[in-house]
Biopython code that builds the backbone (N, CA, C, O; Angstrom):
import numpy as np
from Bio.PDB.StructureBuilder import StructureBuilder

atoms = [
    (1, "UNK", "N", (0.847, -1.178, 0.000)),
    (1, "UNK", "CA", (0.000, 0.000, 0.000)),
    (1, "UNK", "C", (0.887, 1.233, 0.000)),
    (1, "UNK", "O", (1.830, 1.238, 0.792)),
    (2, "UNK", "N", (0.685, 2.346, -0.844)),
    (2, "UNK", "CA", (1.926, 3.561, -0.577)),
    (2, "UNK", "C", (0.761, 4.305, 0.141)),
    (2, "UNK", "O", (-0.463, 4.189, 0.073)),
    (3, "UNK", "N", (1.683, 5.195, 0.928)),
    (3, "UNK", "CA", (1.055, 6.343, 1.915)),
    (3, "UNK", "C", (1.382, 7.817, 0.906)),
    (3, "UNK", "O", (2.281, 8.407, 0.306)),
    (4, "UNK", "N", (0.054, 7.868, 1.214)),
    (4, "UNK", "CA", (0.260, 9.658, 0.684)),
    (4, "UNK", "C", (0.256, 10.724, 2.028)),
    (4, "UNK", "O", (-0.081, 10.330, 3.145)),
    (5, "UNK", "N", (0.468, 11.423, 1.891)),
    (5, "UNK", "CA", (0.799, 12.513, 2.919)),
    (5, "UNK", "C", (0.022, 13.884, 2.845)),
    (5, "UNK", "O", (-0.254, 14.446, 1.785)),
    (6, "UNK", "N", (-0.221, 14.242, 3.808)),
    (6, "UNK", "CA", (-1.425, 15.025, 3.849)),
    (6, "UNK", "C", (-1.287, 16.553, 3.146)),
    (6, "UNK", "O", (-2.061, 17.470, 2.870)),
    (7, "UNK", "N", (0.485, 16.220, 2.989)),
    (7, "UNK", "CA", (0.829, 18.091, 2.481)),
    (7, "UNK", "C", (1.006, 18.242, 1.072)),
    (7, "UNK", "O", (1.766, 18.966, 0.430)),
    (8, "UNK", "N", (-0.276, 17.000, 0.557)),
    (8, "UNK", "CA", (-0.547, 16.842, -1.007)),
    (8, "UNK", "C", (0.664, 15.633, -2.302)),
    (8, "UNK", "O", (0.398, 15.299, -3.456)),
    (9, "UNK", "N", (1.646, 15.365, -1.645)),
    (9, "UNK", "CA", (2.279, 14.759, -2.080)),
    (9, "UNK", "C", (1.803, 13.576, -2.803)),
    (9, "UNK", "O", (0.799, 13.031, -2.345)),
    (10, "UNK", "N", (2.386, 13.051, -3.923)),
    (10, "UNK", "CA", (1.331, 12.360, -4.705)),
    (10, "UNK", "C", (2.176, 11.028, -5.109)),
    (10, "UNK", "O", (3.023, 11.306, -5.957)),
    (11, "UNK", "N", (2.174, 9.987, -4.822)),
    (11, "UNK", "CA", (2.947, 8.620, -4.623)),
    (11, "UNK", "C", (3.363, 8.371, -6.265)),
    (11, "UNK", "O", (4.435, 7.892, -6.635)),
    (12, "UNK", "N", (2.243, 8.819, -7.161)),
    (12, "UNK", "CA", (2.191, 8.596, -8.824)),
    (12, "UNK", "C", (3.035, 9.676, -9.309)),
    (12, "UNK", "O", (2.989, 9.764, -10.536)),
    (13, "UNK", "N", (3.713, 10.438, -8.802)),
    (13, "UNK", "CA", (3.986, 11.528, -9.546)),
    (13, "UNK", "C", (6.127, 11.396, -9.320)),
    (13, "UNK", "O", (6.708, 11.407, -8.235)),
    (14, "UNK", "N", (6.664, 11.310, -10.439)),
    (14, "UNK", "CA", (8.500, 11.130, -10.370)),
    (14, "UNK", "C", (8.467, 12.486, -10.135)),
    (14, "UNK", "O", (7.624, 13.368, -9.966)),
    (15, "UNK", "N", (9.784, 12.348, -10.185)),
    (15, "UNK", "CA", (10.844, 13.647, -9.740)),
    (15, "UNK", "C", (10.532, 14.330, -10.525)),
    (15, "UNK", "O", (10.981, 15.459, -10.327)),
    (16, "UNK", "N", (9.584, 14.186, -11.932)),
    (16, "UNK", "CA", (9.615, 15.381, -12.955)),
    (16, "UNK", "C", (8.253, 16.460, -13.032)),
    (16, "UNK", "O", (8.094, 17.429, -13.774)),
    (17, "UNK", "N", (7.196, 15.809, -11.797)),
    (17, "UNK", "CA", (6.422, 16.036, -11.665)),
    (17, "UNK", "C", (5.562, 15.592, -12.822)),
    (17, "UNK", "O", (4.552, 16.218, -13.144)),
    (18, "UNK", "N", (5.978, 14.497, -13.448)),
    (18, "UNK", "CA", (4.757, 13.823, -14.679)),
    (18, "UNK", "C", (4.407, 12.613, -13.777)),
    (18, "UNK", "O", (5.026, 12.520, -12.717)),
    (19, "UNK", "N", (3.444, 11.642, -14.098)),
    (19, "UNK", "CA", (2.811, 10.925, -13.583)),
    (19, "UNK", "C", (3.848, 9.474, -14.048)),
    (19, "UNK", "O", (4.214, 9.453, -15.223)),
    (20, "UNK", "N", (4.231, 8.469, -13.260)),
    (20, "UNK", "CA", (4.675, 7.516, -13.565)),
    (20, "UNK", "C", (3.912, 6.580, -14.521)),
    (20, "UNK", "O", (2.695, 6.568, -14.702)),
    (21, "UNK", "N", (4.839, 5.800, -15.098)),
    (21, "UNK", "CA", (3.852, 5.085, -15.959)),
    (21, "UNK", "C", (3.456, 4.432, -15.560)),
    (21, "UNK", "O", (2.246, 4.643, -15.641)),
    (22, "UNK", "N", (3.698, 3.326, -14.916)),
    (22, "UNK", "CA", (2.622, 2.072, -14.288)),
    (22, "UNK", "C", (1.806, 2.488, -13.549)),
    (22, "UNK", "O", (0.837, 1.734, -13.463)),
    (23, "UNK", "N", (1.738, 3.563, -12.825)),
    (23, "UNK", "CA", (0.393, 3.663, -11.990)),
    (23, "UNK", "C", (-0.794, 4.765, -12.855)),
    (23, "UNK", "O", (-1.891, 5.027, -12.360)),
    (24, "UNK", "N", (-0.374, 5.266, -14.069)),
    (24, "UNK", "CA", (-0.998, 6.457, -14.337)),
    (24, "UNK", "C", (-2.459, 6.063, -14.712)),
    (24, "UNK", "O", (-3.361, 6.828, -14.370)),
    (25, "UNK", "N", (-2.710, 5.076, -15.300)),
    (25, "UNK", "CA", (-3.798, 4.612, -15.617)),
    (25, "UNK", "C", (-4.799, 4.570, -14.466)),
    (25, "UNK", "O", (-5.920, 5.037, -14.664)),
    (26, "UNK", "N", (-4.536, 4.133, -13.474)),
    (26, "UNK", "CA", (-5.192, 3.975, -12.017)),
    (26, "UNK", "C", (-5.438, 5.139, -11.373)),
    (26, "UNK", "O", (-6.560, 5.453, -10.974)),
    (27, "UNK", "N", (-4.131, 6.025, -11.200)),
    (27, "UNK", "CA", (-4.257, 7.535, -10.561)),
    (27, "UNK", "C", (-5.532, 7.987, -11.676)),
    (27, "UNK", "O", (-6.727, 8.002, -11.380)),
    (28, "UNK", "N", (-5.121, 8.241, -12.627)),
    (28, "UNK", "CA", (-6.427, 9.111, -13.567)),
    (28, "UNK", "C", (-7.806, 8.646, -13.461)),
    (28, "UNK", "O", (-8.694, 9.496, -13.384)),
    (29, "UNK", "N", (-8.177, 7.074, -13.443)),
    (29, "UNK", "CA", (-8.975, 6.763, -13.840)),
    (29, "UNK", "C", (-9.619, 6.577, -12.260)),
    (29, "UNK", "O", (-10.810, 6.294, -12.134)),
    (30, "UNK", "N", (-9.136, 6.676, -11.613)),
    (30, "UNK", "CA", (-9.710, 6.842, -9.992)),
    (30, "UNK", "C", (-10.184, 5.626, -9.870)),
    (30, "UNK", "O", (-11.270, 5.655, -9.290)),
    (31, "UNK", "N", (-9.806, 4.436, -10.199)),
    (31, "UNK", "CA", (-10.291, 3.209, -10.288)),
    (31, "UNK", "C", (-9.144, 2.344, -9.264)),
    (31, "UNK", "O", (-8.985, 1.125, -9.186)),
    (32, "UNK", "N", (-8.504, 3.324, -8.607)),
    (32, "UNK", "CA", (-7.770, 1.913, -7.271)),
    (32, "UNK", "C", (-9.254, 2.153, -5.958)),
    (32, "UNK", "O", (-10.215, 2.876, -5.693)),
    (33, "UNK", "N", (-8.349, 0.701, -5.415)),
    (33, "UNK", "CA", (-9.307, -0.064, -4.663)),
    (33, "UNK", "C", (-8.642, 0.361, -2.700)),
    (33, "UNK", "O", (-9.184, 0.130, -1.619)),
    (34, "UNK", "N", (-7.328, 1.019, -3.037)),
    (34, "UNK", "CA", (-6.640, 1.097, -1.582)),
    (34, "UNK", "C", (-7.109, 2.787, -1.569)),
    (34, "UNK", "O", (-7.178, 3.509, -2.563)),
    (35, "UNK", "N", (-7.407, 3.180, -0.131)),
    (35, "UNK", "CA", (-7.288, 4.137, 0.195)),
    (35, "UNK", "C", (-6.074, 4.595, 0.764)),
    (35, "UNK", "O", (-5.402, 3.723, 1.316)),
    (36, "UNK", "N", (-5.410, 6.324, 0.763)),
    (36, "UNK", "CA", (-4.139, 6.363, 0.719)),
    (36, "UNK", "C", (-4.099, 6.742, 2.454)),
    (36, "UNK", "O", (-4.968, 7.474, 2.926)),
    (37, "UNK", "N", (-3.411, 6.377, 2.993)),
    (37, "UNK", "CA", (-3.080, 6.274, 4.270)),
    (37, "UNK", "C", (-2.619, 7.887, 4.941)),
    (37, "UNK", "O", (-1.622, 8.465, 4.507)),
    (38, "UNK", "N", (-3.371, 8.406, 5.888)),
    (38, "UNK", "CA", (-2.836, 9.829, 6.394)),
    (38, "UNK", "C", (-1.888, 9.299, 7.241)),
    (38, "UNK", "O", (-1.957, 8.146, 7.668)),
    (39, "UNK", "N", (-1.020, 10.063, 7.504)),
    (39, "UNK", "CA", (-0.510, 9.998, 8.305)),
    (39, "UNK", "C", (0.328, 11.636, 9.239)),
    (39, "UNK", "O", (1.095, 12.418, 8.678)),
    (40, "UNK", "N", (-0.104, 11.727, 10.605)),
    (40, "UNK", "CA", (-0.245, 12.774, 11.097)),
    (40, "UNK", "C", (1.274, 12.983, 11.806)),
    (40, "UNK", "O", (1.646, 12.424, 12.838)),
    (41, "UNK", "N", (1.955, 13.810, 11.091)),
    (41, "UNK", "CA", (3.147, 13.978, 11.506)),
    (41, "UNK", "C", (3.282, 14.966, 12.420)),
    (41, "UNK", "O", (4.227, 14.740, 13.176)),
    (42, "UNK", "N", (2.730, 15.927, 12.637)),
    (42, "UNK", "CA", (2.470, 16.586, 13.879)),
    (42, "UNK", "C", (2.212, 15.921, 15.332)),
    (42, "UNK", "O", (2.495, 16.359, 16.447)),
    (43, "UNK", "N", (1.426, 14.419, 14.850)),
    (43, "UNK", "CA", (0.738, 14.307, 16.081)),
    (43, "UNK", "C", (2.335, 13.394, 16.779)),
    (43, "UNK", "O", (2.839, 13.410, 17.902)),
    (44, "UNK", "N", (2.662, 12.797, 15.702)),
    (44, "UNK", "CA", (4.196, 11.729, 15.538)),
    (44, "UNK", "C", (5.072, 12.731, 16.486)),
    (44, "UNK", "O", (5.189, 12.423, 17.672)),
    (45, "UNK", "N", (5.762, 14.063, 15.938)),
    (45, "UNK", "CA", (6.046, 14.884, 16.607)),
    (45, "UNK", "C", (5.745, 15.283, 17.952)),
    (45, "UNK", "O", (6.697, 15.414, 18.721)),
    (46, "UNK", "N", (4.695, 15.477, 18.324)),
    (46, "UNK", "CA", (3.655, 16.040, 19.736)),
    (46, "UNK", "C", (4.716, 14.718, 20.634)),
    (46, "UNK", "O", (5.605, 14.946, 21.454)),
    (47, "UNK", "N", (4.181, 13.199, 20.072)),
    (47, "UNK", "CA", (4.348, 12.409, 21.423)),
    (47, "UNK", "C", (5.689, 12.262, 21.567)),
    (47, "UNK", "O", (5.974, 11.940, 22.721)),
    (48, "UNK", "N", (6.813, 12.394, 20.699)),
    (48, "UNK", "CA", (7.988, 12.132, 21.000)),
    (48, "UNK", "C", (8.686, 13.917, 21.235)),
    (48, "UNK", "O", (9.909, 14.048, 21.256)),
    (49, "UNK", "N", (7.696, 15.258, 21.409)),
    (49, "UNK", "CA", (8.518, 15.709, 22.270)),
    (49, "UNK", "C", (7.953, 15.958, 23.759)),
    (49, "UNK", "O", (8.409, 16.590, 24.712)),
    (50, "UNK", "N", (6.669, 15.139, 23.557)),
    (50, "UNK", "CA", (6.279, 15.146, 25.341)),
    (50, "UNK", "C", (7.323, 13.889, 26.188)),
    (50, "UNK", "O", (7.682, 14.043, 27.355)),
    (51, "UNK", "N", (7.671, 12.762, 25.412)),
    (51, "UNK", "CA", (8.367, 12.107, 26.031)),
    (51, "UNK", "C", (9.782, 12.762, 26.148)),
    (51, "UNK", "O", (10.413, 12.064, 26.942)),
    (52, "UNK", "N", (10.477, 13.692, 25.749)),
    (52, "UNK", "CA", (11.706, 13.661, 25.970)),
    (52, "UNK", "C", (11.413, 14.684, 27.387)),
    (52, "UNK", "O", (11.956, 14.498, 28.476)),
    (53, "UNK", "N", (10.173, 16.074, 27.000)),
    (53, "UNK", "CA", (9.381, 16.548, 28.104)),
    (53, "UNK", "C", (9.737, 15.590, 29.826)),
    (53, "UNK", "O", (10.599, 15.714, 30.696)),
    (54, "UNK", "N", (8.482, 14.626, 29.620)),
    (54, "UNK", "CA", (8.070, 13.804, 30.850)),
    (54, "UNK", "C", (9.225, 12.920, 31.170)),
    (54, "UNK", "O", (9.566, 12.673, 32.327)),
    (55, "UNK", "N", (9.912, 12.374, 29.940)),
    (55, "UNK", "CA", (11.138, 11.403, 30.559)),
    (55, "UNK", "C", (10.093, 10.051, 30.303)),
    (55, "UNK", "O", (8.958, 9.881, 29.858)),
    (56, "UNK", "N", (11.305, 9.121, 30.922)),
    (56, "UNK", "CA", (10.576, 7.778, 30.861)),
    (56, "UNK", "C", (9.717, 7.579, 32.497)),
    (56, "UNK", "O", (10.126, 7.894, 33.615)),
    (57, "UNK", "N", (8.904, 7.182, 32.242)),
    (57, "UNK", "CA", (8.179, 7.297, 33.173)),
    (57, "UNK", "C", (8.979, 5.870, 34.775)),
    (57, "UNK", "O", (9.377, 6.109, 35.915)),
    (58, "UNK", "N", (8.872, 4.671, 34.061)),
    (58, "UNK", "CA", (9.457, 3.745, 34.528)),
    (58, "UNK", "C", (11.144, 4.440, 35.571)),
    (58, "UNK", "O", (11.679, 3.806, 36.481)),
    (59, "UNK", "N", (11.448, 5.339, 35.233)),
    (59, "UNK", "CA", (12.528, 5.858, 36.296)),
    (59, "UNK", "C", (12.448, 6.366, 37.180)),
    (59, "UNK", "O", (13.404, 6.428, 37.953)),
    (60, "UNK", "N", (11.345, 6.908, 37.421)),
    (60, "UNK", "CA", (10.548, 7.747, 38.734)),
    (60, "UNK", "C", (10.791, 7.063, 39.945)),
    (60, "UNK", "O", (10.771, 5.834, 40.003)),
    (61, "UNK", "N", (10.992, 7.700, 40.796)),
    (61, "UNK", "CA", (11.064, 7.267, 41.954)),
    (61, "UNK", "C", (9.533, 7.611, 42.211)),
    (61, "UNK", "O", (8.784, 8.490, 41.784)),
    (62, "UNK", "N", (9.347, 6.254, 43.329)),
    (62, "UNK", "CA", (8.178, 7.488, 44.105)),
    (62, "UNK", "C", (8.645, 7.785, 45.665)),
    (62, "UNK", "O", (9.348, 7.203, 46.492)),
    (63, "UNK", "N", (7.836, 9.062, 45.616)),
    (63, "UNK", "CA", (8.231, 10.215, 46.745)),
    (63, "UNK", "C", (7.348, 9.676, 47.610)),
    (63, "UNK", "O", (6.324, 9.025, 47.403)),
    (64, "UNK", "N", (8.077, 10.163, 48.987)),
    (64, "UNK", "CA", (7.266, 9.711, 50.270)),
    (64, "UNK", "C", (6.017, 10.783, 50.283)),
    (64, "UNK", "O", (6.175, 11.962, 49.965)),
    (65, "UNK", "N", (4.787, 10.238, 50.679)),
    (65, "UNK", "CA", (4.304, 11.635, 50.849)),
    (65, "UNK", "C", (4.612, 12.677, 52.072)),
    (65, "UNK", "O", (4.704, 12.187, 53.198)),
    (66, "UNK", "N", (4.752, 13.863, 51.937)),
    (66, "UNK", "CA", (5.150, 14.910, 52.749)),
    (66, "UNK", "C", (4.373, 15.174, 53.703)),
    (66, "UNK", "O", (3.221, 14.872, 53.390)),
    (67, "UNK", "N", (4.470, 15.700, 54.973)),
    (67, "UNK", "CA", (3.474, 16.163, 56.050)),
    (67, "UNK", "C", (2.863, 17.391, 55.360)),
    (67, "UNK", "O", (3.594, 18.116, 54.686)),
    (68, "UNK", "N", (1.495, 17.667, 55.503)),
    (68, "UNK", "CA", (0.809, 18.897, 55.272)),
    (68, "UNK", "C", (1.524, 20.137, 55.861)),
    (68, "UNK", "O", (1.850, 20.119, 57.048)),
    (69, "UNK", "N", (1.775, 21.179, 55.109)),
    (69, "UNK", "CA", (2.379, 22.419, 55.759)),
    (69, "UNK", "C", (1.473, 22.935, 56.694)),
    (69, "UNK", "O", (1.666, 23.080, 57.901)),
    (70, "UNK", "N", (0.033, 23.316, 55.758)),
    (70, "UNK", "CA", (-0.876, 23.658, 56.480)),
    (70, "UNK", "C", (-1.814, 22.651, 58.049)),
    (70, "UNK", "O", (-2.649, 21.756, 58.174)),
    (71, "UNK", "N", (-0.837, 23.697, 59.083)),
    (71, "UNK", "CA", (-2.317, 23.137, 59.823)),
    (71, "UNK", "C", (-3.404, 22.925, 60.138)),
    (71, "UNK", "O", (-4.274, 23.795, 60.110)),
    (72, "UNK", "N", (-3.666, 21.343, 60.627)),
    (72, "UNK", "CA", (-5.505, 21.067, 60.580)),
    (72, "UNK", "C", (-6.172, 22.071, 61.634)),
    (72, "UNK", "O", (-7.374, 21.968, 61.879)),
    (73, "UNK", "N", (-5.293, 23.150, 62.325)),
    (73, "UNK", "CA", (-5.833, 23.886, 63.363)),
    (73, "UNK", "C", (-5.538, 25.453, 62.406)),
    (73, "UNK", "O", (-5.499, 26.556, 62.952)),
    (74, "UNK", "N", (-5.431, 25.322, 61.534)),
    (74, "UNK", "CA", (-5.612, 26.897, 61.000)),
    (74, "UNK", "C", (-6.760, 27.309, 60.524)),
    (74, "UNK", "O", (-7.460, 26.564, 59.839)),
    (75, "UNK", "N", (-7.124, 28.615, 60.838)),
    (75, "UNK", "CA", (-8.164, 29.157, 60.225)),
    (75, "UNK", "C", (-7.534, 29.732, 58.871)),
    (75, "UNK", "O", (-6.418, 29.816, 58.357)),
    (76, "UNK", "N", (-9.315, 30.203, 58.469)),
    (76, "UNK", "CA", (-8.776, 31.084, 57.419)),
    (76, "UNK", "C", (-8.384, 32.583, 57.359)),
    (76, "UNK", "O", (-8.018, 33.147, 56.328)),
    (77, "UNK", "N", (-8.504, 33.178, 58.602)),
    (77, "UNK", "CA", (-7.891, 34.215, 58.895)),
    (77, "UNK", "C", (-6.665, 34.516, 59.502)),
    (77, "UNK", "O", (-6.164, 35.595, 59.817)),
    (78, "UNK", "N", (-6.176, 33.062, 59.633)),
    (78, "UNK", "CA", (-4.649, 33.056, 59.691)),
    (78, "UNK", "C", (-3.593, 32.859, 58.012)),
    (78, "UNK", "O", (-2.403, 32.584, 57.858)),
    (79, "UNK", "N", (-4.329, 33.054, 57.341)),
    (79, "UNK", "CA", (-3.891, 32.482, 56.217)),
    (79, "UNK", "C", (-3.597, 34.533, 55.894)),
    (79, "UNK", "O", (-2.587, 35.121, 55.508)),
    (80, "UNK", "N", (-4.913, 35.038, 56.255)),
    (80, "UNK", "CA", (-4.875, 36.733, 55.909)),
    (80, "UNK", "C", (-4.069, 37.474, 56.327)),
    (80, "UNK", "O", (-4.443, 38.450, 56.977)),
    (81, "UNK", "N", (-2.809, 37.257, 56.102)),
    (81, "UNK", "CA", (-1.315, 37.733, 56.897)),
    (81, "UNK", "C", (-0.760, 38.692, 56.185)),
    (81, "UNK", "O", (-1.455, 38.589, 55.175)),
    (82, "UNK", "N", (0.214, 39.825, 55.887)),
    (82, "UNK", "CA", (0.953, 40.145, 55.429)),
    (82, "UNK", "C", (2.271, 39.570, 54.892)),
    (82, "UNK", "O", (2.769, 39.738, 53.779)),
    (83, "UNK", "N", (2.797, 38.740, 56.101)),
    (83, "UNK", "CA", (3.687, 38.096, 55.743)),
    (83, "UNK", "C", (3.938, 37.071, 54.852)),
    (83, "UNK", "O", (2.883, 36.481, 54.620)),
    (84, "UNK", "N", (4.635, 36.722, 54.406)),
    (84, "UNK", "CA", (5.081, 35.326, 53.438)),
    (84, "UNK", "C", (5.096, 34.140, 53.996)),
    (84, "UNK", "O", (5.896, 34.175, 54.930)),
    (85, "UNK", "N", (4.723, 33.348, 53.914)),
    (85, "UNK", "CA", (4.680, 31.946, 54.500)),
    (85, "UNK", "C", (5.829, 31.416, 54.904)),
    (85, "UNK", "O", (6.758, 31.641, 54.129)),
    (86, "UNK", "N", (6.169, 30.605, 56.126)),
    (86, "UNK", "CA", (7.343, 29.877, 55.425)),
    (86, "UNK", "C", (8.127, 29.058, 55.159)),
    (86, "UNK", "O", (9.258, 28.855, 55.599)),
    (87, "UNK", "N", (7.314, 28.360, 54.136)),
    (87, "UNK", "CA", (7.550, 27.486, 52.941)),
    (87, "UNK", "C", (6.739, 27.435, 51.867)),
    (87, "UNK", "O", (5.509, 27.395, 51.868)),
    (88, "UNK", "N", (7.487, 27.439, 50.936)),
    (88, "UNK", "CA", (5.883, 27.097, 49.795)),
    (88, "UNK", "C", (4.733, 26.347, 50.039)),
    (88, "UNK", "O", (5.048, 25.310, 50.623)),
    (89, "UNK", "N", (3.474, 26.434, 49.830)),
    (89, "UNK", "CA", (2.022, 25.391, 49.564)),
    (89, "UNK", "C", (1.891, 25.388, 48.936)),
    (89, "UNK", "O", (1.713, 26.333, 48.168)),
    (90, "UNK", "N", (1.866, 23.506, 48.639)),
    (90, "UNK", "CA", (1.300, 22.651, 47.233)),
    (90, "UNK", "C", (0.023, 23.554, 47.070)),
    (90, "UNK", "O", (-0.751, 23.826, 47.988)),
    (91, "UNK", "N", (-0.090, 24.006, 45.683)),
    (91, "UNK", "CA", (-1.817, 23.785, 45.248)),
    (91, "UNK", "C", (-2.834, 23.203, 45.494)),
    (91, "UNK", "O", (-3.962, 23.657, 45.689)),
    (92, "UNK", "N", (-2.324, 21.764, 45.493)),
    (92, "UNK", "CA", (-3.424, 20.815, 46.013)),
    (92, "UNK", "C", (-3.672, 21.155, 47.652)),
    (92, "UNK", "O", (-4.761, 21.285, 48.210)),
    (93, "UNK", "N", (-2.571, 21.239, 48.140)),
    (93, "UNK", "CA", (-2.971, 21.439, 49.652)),
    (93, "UNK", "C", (-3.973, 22.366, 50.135)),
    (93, "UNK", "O", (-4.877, 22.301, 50.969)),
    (94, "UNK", "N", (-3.450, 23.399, 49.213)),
    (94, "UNK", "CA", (-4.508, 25.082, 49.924)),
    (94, "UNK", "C", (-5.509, 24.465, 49.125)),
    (94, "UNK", "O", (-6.541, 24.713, 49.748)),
    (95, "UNK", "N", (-5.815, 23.816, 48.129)),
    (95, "UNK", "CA", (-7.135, 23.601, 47.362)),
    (95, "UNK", "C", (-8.026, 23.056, 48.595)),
    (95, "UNK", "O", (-8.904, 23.688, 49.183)),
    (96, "UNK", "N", (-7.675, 21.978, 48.801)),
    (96, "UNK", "CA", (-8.051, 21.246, 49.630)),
    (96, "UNK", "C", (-8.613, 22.033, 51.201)),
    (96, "UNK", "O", (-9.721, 21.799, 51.683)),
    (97, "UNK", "N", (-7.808, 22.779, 51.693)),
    (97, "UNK", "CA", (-7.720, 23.584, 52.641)),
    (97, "UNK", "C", (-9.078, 24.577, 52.611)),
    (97, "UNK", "O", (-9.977, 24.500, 53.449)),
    (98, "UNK", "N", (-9.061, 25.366, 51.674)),
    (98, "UNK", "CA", (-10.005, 25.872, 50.818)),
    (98, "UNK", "C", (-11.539, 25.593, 50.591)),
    (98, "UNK", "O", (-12.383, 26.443, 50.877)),
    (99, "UNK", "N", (-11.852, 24.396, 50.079)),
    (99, "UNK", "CA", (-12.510, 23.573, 50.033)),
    (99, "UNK", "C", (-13.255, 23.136, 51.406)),
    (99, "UNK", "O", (-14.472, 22.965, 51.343)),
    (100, "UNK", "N", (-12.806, 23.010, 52.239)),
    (100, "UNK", "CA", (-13.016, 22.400, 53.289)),
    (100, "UNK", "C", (-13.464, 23.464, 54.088)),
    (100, "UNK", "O", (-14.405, 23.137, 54.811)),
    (101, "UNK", "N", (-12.943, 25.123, 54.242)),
    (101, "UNK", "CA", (-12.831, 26.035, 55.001)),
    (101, "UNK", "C", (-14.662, 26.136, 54.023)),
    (101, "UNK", "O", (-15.581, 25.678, 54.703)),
    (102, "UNK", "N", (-14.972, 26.546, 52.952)),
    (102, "UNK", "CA", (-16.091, 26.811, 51.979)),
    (102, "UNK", "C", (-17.087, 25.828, 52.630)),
    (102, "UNK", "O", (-18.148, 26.347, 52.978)),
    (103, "UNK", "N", (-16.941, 24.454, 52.868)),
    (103, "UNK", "CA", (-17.624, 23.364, 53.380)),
    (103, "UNK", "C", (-18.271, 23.851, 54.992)),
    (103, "UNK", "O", (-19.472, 23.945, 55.248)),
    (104, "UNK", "N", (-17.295, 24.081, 55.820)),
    (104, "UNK", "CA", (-18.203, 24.519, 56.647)),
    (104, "UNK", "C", (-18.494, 26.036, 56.544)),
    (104, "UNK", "O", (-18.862, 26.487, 57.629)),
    (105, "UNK", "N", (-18.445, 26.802, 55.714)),
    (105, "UNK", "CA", (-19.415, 28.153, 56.286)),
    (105, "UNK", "C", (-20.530, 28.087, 55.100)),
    (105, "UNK", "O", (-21.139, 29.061, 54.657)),
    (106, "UNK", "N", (-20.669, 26.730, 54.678)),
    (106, "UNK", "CA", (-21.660, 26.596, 53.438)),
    (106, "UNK", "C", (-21.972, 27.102, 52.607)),
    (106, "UNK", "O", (-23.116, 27.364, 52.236)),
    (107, "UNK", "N", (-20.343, 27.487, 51.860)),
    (107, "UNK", "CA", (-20.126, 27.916, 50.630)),
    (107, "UNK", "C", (-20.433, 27.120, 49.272)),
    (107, "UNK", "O", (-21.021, 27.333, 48.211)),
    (108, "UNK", "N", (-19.788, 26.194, 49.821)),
    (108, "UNK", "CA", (-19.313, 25.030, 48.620)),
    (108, "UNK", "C", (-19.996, 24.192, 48.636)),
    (108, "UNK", "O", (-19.922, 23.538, 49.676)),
    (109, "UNK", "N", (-21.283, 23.569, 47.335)),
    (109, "UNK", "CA", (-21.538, 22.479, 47.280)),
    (109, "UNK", "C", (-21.903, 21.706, 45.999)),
    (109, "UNK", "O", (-22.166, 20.505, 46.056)),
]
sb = StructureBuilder()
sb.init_structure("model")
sb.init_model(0)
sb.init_chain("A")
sb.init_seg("    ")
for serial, (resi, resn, name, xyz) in enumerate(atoms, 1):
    if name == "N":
        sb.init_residue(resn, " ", resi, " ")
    sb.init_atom(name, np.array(xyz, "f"), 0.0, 1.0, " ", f" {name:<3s}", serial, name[0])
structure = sb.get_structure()
């Protein structure tokens, strides 16, 4: 089966841009029976540069999980500080934190 390519390239056509002879009869007469195969080179591209991205996955360690920064005894008006925290908070954590603070003043449902 030849693959044609989506950026018009034409499997029947030589270097001279005339139509080869053995297939010309078929190309013209629209009388083949194979459909020409896409093939998405972008998408070919995409996954091999998310893998060089992500890495191999199989090498990962896994991480212990960490103690919560945030304490289960904080309000949310301790959070309303001027100051800088100090250490960073996961996203997920304050999400969570968040979430929960919304839960009881029956924000969130």
């Amino acid at each position: 089966m030849e693959k044609t390519e989506i950026n018009g390239g034409n499997p029947n056509l030589n270097g001279n841009g005339n139509h080869s002879s053995g297939d010309s009869k078929v190309a013209l007469n629209g009388k083949s029976n194979e459909m020409p195969t896409f093939i998405n080179h972008a998408e070919i591209a995409w996954h091999e540069r998310r893998k060089e991205w992500v890495g191999d996955r199989s090498e990962n360690v896994q991480r212990e999980p960490k103690e919560p920064i945030l304490s289960w005894t904080m309000t949310y008006e301790d959070l309303l500080t001027a100051e800088p925290f100090q250490q960073p908070i996961p996203l997920a954590e304050m999400v969570d934190f968040l979430v929960d603070i919304w839960h009881e003043d029956g924000l969130y449902d």
